[in-house]
N, C-alpha and C positions, 0 to 999 in steps of 0.2 A: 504494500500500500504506500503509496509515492506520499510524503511530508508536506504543509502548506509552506512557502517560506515569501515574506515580504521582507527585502533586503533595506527597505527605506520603508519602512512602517511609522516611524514617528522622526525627528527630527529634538535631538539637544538644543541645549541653550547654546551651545557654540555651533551648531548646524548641522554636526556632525550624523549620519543616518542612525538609527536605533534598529539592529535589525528582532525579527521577531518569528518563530517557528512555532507550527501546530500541528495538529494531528488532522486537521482538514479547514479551510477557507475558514475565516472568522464568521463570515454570515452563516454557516453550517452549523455554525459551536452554538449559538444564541439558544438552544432551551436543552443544552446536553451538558451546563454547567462543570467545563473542564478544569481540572487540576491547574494550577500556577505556578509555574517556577521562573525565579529571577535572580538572574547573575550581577556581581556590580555595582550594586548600591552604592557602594564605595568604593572608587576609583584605584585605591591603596591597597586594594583589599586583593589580588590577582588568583589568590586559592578559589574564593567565589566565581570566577572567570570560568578560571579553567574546570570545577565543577558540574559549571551547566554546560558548558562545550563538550565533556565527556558524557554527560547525561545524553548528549543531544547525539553524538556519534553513536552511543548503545541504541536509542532508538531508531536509527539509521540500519541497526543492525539489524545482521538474518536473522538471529537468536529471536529479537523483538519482532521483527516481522513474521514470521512464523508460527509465531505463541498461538498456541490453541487455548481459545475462550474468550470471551469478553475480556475486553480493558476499559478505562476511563479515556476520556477524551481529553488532551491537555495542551496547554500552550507554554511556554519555553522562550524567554527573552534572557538572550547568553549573557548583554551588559547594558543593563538600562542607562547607564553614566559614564556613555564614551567618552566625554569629554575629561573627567577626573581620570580614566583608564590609559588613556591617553598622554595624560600629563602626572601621571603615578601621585593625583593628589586625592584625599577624601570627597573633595567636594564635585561640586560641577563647575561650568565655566564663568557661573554670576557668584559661586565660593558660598553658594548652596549646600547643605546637607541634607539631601535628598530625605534623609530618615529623620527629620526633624521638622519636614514644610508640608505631611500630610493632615487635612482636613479637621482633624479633630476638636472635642471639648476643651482636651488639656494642653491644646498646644499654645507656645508661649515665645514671645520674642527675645524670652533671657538667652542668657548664650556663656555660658564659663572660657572655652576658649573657641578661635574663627573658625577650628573645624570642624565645630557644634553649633554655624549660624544656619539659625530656623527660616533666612528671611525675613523679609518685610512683612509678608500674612501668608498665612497657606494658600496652598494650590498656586505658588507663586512660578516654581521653576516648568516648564513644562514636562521634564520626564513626568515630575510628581503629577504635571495634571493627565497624561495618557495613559498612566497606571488607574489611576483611579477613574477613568472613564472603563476603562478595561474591563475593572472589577465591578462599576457599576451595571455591564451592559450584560455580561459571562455569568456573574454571581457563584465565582470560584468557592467549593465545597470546603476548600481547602488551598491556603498560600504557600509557599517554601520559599525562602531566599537564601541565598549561600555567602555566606560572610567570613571572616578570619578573625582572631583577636587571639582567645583563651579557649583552648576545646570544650565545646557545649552545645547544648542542644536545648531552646530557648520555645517551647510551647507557651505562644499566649491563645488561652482557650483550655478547654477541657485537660488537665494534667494528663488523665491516662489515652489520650490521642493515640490511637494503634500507630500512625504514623512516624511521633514523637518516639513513642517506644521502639521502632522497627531501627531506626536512626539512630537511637541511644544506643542497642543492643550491638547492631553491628559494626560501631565504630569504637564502642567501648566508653564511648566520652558522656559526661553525666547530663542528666533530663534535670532541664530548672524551667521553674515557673517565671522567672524574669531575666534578666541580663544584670540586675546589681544596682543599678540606678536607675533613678527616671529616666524615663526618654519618651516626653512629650510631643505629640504630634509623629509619630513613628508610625511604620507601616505597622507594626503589632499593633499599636491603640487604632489604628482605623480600623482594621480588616474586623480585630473582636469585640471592643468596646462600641464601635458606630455600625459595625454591619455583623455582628454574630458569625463570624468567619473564623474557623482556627486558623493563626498563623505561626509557621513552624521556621524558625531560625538556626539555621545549622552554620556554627562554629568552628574552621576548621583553624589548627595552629597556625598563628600567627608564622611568617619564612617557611612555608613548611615545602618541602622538596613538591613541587608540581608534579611528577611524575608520581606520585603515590600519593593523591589526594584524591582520585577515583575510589583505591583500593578502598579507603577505610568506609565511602560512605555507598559501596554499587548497593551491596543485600539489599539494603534498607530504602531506598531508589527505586531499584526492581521492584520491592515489592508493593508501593508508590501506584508503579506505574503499570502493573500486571493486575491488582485487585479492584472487583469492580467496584464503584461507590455505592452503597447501600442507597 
């Protein structure tokens, strides 16, 4: 089964294209509520990168096209922030942090240091506003985003999420209910707080060798993307 791919689906604050993959045309997706995954949030962040790009090759694969049974239907944005990916910075190209200028109650123009600026108001930078047009339009069952920092696996929503757990288990790295601090205006607080969305943030070690950043998290992926949603 051949992949949707729009190579210029959305457009950065520096111009840059946003590319975007699915499991069929986005107007097909519209009441089959598919899975979300996104790479990139943070430009500095390269393990998230290359995560969804390896996500995105296994589903390219025989193994995956082959599978006997149903699957979820999902969509796959390798780096919503080309522009910080680009310039190996956290932000984007207005010095944005992407996970701080979503739509929310709690989001807040404080800012401790520039790589935690929220912005002038939400939905200011446009990754932020085609994500959330995305989510408004899909009504993802379920978010993933692939980050780096401290090894973890960051469920906001339901603690015992099978997915959460799939993730914990096969990478070994612990299930938390938050990331340690606020983090107002984030795609966690929109996806569960404003839209009852689990969102599932996966932690991979900060420098961690790119080439064994599949291994630790395929099981749990696979199983992601092979089980069908209830």
């Amino acid at each position: 089964m051949p992949i949707f791919c729009d190579p210029k689906w959305k457009f950065s604050a520096g111009s840059l294209p946003i590319e975007l993959y699915a499991s069929k045309p986005l107007s097909e997706l519209k009441k089959t509520h598919p899975l979300l995954l996104i790479g990139g949030v943070h430009g500095d962040e390269p393990e998230g990168v290359e995560l969804a790009k390896k996500t995105l090759l296994w589903l390219k694969s025989e193994s995956y096209q082959k599978h006997k049974g149903s699957k979820p239907s999902w969509i796959l944005i390798p780096c919503i922030n080309p522009d910080g990916f680009s310039s190996n910075q956290r932000t984007n190209s207005q010095g944005i942090d992407l996970n701080r200028n979503f739509p929310t109650q709690n989001w807040s123009a404080e800012f401790s240091k520039d790589r935690y600026y929220p912005g002038t108001k939400p939905l200011e930078s446009p990754e932020v506003q085609a994500l959330v047009e995305l989510i408004e339009e899909h009504s993802p069952p379920v978010i993933v985003h692939f980050h780096s920092w401290e090894p973890c696996i960051v469920v906001t929503g339901p603690e015992n999420h099978p997915f959460g757990k799939a993730l914990s288990e096969c990478s070994g790295y612990p299930l938390k209910s938050d990331i340690g601090y606020p983090t107002p205006g984030s795609l966690g607080c929109f996806g569960w707080k404003e839209k009852s969305i689990p969102v599932i943030c996966v932690e991979e070690q900060e420098h961690s060798d790119l080439s064994k950043v599949w291994d630790h998290f395929a099981e749990g992926i696979k199983e992601m993307l092979l089980t069908p949603i209830a």
